[in-house]
C-alpha positions as CSV (number, residue, x, y, z in Angstrom):
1,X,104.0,115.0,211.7
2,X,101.4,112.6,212.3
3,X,98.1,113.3,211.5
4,X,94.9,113.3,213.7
5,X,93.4,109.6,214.3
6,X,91.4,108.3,211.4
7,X,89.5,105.2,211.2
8,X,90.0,102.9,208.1
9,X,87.1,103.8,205.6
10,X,85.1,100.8,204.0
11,X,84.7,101.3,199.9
12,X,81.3,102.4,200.4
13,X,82.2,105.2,202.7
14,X,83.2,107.2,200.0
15,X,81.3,109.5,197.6
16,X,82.4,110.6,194.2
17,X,83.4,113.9,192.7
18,X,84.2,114.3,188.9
19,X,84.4,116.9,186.0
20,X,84.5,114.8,182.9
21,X,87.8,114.5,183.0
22,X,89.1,113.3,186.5
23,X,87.8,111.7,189.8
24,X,88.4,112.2,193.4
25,X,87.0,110.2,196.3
26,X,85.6,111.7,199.2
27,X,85.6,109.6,202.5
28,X,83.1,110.2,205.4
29,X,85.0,112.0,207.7
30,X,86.2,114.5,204.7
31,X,89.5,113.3,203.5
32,X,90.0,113.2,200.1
33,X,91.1,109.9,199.6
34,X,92.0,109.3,195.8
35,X,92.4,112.2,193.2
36,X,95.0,112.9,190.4
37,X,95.2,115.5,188.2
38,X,94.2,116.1,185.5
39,X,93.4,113.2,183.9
40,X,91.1,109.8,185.4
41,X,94.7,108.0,184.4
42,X,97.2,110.8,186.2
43,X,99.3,109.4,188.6
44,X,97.2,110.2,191.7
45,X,98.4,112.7,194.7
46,X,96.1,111.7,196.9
47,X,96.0,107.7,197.5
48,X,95.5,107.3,201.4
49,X,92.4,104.5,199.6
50,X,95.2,102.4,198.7
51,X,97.9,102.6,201.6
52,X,97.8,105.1,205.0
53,X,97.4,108.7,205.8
54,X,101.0,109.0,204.3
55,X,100.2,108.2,201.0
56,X,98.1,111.2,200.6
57,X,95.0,112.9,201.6
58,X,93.2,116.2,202.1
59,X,90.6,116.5,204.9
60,X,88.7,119.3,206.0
61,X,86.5,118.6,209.2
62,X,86.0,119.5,212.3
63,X,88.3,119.5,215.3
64,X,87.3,115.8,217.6
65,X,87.7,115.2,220.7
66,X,91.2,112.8,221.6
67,X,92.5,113.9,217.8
68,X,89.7,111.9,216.3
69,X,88.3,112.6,212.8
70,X,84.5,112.4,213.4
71,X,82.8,111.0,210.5
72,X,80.0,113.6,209.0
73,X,76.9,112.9,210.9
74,X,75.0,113.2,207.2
75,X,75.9,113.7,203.3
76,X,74.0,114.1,200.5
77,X,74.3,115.6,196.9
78,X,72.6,118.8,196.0
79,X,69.6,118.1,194.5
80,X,70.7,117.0,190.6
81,X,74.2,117.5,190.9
82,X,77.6,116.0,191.6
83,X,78.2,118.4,194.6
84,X,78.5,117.0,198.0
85,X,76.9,117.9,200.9
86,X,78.6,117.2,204.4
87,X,77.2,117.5,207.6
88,X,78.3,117.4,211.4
89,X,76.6,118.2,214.5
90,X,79.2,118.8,217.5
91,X,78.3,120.0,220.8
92,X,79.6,123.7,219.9
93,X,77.4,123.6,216.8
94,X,77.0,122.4,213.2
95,X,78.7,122.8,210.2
96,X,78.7,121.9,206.6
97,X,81.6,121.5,203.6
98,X,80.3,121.7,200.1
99,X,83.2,119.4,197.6
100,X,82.8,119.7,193.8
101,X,85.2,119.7,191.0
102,X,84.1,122.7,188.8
103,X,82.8,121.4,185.2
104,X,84.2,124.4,183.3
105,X,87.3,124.1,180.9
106,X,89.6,126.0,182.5
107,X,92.2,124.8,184.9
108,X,91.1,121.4,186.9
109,X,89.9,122.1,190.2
110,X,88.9,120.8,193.4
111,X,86.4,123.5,195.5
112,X,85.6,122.7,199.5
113,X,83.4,125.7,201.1
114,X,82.8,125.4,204.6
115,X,80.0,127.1,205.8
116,X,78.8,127.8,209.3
117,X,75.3,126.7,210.2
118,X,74.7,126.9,214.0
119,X,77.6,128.1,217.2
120,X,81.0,128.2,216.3
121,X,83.1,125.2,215.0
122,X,86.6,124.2,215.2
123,X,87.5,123.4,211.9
124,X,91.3,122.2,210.4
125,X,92.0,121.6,207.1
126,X,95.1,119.2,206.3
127,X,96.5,119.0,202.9
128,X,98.7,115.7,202.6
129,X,99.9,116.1,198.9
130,X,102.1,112.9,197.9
131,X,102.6,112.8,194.1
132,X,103.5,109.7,191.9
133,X,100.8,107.3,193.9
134,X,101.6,108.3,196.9
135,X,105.7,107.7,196.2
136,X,106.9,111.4,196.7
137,X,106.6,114.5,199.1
138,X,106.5,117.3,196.6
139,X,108.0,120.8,197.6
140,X,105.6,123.5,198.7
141,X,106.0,127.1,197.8
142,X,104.1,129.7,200.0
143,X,102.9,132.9,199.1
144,X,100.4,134.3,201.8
145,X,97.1,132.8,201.7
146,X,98.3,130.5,198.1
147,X,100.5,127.8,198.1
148,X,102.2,125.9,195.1
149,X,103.7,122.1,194.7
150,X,105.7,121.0,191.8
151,X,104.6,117.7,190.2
152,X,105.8,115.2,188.0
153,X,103.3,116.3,185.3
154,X,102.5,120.1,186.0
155,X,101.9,121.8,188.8
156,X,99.5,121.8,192.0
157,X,97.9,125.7,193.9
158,X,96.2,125.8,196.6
159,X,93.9,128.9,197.2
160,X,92.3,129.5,200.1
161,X,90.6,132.3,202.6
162,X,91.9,131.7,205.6
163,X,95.8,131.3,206.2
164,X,97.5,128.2,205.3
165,X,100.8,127.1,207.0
166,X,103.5,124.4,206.9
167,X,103.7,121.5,209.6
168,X,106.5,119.0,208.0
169,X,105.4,118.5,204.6
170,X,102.3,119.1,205.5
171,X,99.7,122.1,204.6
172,X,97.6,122.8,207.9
173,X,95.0,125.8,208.8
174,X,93.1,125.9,211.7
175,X,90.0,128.2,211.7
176,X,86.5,128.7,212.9
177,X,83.4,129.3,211.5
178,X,80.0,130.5,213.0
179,X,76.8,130.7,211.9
180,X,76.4,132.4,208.6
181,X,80.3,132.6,207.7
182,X,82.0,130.5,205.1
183,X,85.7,129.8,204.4
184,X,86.6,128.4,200.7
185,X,90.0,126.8,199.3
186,X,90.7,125.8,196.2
187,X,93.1,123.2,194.4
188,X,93.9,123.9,191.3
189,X,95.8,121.8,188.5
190,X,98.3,123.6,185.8
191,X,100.2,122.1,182.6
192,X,103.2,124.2,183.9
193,X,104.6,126.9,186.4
194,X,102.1,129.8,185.2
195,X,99.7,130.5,188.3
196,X,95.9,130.2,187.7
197,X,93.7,133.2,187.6
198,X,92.8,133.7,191.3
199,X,89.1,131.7,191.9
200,X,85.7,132.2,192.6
201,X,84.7,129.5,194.7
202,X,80.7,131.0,194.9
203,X,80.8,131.8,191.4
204,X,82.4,128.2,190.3
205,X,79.1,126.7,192.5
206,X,76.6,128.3,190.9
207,X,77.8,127.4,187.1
208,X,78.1,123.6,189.2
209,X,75.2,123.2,189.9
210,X,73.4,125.1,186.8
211,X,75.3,122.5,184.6
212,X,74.0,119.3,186.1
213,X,70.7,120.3,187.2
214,X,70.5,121.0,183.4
215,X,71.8,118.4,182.2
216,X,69.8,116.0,184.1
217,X,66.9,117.8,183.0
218,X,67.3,116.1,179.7
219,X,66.5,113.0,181.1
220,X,63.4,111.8,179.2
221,X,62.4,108.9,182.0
222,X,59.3,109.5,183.2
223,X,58.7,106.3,185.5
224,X,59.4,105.5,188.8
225,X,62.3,106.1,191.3
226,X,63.7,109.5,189.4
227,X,65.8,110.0,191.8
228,X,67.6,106.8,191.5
229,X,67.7,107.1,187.5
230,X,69.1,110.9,187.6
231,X,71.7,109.4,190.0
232,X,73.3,106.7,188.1
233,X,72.8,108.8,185.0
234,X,75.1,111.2,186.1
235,X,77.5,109.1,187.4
236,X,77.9,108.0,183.5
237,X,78.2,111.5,182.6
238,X,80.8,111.7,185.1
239,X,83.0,108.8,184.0
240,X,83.3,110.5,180.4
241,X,86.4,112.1,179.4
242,X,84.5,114.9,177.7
243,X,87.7,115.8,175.2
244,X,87.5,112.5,173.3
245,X,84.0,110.9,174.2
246,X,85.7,108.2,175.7
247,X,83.9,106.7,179.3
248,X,86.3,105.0,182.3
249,X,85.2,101.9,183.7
250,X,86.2,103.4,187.0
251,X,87.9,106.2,188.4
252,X,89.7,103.9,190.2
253,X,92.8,101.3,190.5
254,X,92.5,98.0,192.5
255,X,90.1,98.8,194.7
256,X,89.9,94.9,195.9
257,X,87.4,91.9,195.1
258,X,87.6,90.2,198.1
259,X,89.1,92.2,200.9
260,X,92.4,91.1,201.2
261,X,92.7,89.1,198.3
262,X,94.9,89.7,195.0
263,X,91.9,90.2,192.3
264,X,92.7,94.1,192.0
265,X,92.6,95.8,188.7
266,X,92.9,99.7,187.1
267,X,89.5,100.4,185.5
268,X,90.8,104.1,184.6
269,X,90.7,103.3,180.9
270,X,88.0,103.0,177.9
271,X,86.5,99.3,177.6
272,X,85.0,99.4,174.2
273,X,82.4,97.0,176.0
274,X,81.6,99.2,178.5
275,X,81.7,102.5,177.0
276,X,79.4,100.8,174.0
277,X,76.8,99.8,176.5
278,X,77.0,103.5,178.9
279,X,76.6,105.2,175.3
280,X,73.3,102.5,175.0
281,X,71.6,103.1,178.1
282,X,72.2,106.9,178.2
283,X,70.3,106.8,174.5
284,X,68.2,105.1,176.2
285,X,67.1,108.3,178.3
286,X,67.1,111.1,175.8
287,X,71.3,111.8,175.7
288,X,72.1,112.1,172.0
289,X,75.2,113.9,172.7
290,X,77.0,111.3,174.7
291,X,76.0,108.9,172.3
292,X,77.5,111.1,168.8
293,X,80.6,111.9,171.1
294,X,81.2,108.0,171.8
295,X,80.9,107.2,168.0
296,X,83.6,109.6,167.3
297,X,85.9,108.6,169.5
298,X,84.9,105.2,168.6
299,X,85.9,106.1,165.1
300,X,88.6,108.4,166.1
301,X,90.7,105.4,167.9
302,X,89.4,102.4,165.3
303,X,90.8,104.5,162.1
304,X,90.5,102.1,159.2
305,X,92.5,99.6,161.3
306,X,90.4,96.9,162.7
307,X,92.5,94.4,162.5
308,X,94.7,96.0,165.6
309,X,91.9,96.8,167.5
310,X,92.1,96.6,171.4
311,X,89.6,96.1,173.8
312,X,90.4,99.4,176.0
313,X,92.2,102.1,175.4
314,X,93.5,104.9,177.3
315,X,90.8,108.0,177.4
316,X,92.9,109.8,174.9
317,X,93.2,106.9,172.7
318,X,96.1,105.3,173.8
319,X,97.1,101.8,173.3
320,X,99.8,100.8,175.8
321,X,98.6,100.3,179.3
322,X,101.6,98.3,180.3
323,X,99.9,96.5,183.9
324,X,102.3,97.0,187.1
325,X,102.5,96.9,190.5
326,X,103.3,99.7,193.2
327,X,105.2,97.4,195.5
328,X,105.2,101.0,198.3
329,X,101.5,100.4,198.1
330,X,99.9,98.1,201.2
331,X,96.6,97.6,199.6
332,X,92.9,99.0,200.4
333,X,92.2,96.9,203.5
334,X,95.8,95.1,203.2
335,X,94.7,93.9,200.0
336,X,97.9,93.6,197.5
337,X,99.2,93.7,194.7
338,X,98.0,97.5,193.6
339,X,97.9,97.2,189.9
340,X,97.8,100.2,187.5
341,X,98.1,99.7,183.8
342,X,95.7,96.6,182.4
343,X,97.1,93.4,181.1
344,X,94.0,92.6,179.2
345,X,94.4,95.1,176.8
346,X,96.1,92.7,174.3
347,X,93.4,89.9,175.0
348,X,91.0,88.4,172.3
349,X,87.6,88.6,173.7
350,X,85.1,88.2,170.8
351,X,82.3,89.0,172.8
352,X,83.2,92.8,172.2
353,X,82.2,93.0,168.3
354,X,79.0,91.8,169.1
355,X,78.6,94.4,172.1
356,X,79.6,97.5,169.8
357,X,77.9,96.5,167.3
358,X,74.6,95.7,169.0
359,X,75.1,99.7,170.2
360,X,75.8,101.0,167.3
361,X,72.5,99.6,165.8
362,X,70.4,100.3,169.1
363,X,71.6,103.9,168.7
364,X,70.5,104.0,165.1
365,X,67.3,103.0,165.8
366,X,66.9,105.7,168.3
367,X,68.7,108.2,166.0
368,X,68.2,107.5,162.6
369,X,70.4,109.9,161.2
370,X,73.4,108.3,162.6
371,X,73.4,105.8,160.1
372,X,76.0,107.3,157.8
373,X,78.9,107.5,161.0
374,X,77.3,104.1,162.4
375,X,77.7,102.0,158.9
376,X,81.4,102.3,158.4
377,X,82.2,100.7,162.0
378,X,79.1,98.2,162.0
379,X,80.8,97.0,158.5
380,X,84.6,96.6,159.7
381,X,83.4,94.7,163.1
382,X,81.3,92.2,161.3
383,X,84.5,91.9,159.4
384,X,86.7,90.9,161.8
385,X,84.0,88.4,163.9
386,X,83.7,86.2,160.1
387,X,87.9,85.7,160.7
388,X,87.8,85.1,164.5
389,X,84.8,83.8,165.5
390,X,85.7,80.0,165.4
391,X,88.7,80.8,167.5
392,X,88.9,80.5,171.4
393,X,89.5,83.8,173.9
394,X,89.4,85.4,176.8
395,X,85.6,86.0,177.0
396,X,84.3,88.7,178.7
397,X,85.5,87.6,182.3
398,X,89.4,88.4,180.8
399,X,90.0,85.2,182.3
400,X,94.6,85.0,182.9
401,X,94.2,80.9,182.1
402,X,93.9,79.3,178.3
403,X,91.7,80.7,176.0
404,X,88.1,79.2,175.6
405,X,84.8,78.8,173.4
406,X,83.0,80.6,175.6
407,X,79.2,80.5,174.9
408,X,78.7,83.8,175.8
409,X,81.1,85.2,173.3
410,X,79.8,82.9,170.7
411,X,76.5,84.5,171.0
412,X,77.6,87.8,170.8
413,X,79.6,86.7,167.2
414,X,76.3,85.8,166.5
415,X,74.6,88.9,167.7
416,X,76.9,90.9,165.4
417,X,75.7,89.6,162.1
418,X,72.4,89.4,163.1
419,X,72.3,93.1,163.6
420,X,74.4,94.0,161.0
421,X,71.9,91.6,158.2
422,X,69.0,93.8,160.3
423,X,71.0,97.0,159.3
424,X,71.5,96.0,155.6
425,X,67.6,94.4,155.4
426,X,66.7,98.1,156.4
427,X,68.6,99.8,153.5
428,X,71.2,101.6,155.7
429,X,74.4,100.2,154.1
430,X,75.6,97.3,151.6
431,X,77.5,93.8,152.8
432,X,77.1,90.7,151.4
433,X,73.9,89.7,152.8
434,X,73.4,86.2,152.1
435,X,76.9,85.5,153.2
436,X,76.5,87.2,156.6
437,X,72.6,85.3,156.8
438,X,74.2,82.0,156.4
439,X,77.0,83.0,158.9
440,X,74.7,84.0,161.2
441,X,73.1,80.7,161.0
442,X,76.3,78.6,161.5
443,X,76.8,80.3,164.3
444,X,73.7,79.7,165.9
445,X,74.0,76.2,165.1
446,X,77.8,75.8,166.5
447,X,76.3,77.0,169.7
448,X,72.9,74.6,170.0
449,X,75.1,71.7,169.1
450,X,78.4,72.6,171.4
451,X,77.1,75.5,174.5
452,X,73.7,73.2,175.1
453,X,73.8,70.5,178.0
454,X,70.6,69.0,176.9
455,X,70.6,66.8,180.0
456,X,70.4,69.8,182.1
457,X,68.4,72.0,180.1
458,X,71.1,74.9,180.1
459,X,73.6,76.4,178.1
460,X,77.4,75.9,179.5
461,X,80.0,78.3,180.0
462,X,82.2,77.0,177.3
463,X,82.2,74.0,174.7
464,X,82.3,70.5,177.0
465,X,81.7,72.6,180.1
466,X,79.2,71.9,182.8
467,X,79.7,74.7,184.5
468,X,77.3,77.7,184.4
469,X,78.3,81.5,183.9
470,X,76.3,85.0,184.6
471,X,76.9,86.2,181.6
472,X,75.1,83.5,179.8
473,X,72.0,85.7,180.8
474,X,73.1,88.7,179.3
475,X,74.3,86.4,175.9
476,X,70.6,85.4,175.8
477,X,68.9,88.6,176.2
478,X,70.2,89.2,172.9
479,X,67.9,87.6,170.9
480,X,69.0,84.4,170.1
481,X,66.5,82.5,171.0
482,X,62.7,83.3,171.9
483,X,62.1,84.0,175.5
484,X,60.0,81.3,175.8
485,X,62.1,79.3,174.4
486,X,62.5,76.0,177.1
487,X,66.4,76.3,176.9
488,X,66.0,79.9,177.5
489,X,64.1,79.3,180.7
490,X,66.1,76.4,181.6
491,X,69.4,78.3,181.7
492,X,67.5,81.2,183.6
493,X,66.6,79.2,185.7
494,X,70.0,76.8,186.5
495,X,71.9,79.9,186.5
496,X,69.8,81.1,189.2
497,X,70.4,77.8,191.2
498,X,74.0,77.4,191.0
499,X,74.9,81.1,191.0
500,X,72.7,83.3,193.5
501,X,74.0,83.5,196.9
502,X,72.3,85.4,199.8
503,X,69.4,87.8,198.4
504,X,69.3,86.5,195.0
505,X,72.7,88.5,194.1
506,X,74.8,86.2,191.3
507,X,78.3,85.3,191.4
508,X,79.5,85.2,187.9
509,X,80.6,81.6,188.1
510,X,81.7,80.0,190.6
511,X,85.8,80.2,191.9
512,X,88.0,77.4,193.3
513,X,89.3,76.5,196.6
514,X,91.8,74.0,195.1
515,X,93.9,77.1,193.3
516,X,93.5,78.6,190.1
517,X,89.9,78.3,188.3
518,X,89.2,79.2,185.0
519,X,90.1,82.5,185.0
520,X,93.4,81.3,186.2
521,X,93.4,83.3,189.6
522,X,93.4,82.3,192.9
523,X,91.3,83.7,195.6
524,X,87.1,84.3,195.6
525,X,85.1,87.4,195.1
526,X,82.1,88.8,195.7
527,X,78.8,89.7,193.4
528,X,78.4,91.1,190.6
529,X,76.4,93.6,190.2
530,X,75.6,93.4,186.7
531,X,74.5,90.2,187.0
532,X,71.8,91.3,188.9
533,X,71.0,93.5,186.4
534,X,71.5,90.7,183.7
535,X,68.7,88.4,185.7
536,X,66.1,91.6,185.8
537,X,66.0,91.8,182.2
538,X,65.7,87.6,181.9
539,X,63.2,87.2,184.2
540,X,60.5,90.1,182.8
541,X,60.8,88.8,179.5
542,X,60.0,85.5,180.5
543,X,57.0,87.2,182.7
544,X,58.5,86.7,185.9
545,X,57.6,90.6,186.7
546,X,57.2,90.4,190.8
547,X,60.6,88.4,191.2
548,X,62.5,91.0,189.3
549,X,61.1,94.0,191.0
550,X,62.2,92.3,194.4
551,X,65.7,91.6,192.5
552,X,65.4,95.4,191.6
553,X,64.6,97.0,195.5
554,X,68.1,94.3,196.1
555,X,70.2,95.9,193.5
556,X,69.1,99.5,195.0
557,X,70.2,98.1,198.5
558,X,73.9,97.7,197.3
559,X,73.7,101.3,197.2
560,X,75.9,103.1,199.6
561,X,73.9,106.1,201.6
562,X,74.7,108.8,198.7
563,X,73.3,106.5,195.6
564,X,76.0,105.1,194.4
565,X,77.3,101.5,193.3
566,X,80.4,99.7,193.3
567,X,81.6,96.8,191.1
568,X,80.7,94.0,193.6
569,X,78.7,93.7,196.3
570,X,79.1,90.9,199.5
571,X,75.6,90.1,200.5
572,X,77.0,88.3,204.0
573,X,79.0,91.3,204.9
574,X,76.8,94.2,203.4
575,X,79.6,95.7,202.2
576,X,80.9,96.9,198.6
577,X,83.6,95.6,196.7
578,X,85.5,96.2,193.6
579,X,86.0,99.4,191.9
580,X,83.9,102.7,192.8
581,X,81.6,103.9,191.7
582,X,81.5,101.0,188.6
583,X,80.2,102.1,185.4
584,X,78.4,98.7,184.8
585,X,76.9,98.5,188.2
586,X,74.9,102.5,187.6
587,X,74.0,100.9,183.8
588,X,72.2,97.9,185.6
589,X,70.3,99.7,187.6
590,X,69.3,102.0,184.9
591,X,67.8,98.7,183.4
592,X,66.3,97.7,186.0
593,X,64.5,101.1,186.9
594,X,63.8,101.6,182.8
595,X,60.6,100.8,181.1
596,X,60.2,97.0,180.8
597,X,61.7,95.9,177.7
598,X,59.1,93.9,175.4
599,X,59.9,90.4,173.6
600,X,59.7,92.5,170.0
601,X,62.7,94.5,171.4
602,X,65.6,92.0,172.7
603,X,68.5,94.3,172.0
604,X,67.3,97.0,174.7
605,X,67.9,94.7,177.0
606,X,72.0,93.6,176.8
607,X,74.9,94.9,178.8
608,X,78.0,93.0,179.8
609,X,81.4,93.9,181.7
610,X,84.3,91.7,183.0
């Protein structure tokens, strides 16, 4: 049966729900667009984000005119929480659902209170459940006011306070509420066929909310824009898969690019890259925890076995993330393939040992006592960097064409031993320090000679390139030169030139019209966020402190109307792109809205993502 007339959502009409271990996205007119269960990387059972109402969804809302789902007229998050806030305002009155996914240990939930604020309102609720990515119409089981679906992993209940009934395959309830009343269901997630105690839907808000207004009152930031910093902070929290330590990328799969283009990629798994430089900037703000968790998954998935390490793994520590396509799947927006899985995750990219291990000692400095679980993994990193580090890769971009010298992973070689001969100079473990100082220093000088144009007064994107690269900013606010250095200022500044489009928002290099480029993909894309983040961070330590906070208020404008940032962001269109909401994207405004980081203090200052 067909459901009632919905218009296609944009990427930035969504808001996110999470519990440290899953995801669900919540479109405007309140569908539930993407959620599996009960895992970030569980085949999903809602995926209308990536196909048609018949790929799954679950909206509650009110009852339009012509069969139209009406958008909410407002949303917002609860004060310091991750619990959403919908409004509409009808002519028979307004009404409000509350969505949150409880952050308790018991069985994984999705709660949605509706609650009467003015008249009397038509409500439906329509629960579209479509397991394997949207593939399969599971069989419901009724029993009175709780229903039950058989998965492929577990099993799915819906609770609810009003009754629920079967249209098709399809779980509908129409109801009303007036001022003053409320009407709660609950999805719930079990390993197997034994029913879940029966919930408390006011009870489960309350321990909500007192769990993230806590926790974001650990936040030790004391400038500007709190609101903006608690925000992206929790988001972070929210990507971690609090079991292992482990932090997504993304709670979502192939969430396009460029709309309609073929650039679409699973971020549901654990970049070492990324989750190093989350576990960074929530040190940054007074979050020890998340930072001792990271380390021992860190250590937990790493073993003694460098040599076999991977770049991402899945959130448990899993190593095969065969990439696929879901050929049933039309796309966000028409835009195909829909990967899951990740290709990459057998890639070289050097870059990576200089990223962890620049955490790893930034996080010692801000905790000293870490240095005993820190040395160990600083030691075996620097390790494998003095055997690869001449060799070409994939760089940080995880480009599909040949391998590279990229100059950006050369630095971060570089960056490796330079903090790891820090972390010896400082007595917190033994290596051979001479060897790694003299390392260190060819290193440096492969790069001058090779990643310089001296012509143009900029460093490259790889050896005998002329082409420029985003995340040459990021390699140089590691420290490897002097801010004030002239090539420094000159790559600033060429980057900005050949690289910012519309608002000052940088592509990460620049793609080809004439196929393939050289990441060996067709198609464009849009901005990168982190790069905006990246150029903040360059241009205050070269003193540039009135053209980064406009680039700051820009970053914050990419924001969608409940705070949060996707991977990309097209500055023609207004419109977000890429995965949502994108770890990397919340980590550069966090170091944008941060205290300034000084000259003495490089390492503060360097994130990177793909």
């Amino acid at each position: 049966m067909p459901l009632p007339k919905r218009r296609a959502g944009r990427i930035e009409d969504h808001a996110y729900l999470g519990n440290m271990r899953t995801g669900a996205l919540v479109d405007r007119d309140g569908s539930v667009a993407w959620m599996g269960l009960p895992r970030f990387d569980s085949k999903t059972h809602f995926t209308s984000i990536l196909g048609t109402e018949d790929h799954g969804l679950w909206r509650i809302g009110p009852v339009g005119p012509d069969g139209a789902a009406p958008a909410a007229d407002r949303r917002r998050y609860l004060e310091d929480t991750l619990i959403l806030e919908s409004v509409w305002t009808t002519e028979a009155g307004t009404v409000k659902v509350i969505d949150f996914m409880p952050t308790t240990g018991d069985a994984a939930q999705l709660v949605r209170i509706v609650q009467g604020v003015s008249g009397r309102v038509a409500m439906r609720s329509v629960l579209r459940a479509r397991t394997g990515y949207g593939r399969t119409t599971p069989q419901l089981v009724f029993g009175g006011r709780r229903v039950s679906a058989s998965l492929d992993e577990g099993r799915l209940w819906l609770d609810a306070d009003v009754h629920l009934g079967a249209r098709g395959d399809d779980l509908h309830s129409e109801f009303a509420v007036s001022e003053g009343e409320q009407v709660a269901f609950t999805l719930s997630w079990q390993p197997d066929q034994t029913p879940p105690a029966l919930p408390a839907p006011a009870a489960l808000l309350r321990q909500s909310a007192d769990f993230w207004t806590t926790w974001a009152s650990r936040c030790t930031h004391t400038g500007a824009r709190r609101d903006e910093v608690i925000r992206s902070l929790i988001v972070l929290k929210a990507l971690t898969y609090e079991p292992t330590g482990a932090m997504v990328a993304a709670p979502s799969v192939s969430l396009p690019e460029e709309i309609g283009g073929t650039r679409n990629w699973s971020y549901v798994y654990c970049w070492l890259r990324d989750s190093a430089f989350a576990a960074e900037v929530l040190a940054e703000f007074g979050y020890r925890q998340e930072v001792q968790d990271w380390i021992g998954w860190l250590t937990t998935v790493i073993g003694d076995d460098f040599d076999n390490l991977q770049i991402m793994y899945g959130v448990g520590g899993e190593r095969d993330l065969a990439e696929e396509e879901l050929d049933w799947l039309p796309g966000h927006a028409g835009s195909r393939p829909v990967r899951i899985g990740n290709g990459a995750a057998g890639q070289l990219q050097l870059d990576v040992f200089g990223e962890v291990v620049c955490a790893l000692y930034k996080a010692q400095q801000r905790y000293p006592d870490l240095a005993p679980a820190v040395a160990p993994l600083i030691t075996g990193l620097v390790q494998c960097v003095e055997t690869l580090w001449r060799e070409p890769d994939e760089g940080i971009w995880e480009i599909r064409g040949p391998r590279r010298h990229f100059v950006h992973s050369k630095i971060m070689a570089w960056a490796a031993l330079d903090r790891a001969v820090r972390f010896t100079e400082a007595g917190h473990m033994d290596g051979p320090l001479e060897h790694w100082r003299a390392l260190r220093d060819e290193i440096h000088r492969d790069v001058c000679e090779k990643g310089y144009h001296p012509q143009r007064n900029t460093f490259t994107q790889y050896y005998g390139s002329t082409e420029l690269d985003a995340a040459l900013l990021h390699a140089l606010n590691s420290g490897f030169l002097p801010a004030d250095d002239k090539r420094v200022i000159g790559t600033i500044e060429a980057v900005q030139r050949d690289l910012s489009i519309k608002g000052g928002y940088l592509l990460r290099y620049r793609t080809s019209d004439d196929g393939p480029g050289v990441d060996g993909l067709t198609g464009h894309e849009g901005t990168f966020l982190i790069g905006m983040g990246w150029q903040i961070v360059a241009l205050r330590s070269i003193g540039r402190l009135v053209e980064a906070e406009i680039l700051t208020d820009a970053l914050l404008h990419a924001s969608n109307d409940v705070g949060l940032l996707s991977e990309e962001w097209d500055p023609h269109a207004e419109q977000q792109l890429g995965n949502f909401p994108q770890a990397f994207s919340h980590i550069a405004a966090l170091l944008a809205l941060a205290v300034t980081p000084t000259a003495a203090e490089p390492d503060s200052a360097g994130v990177a993502v793909r």
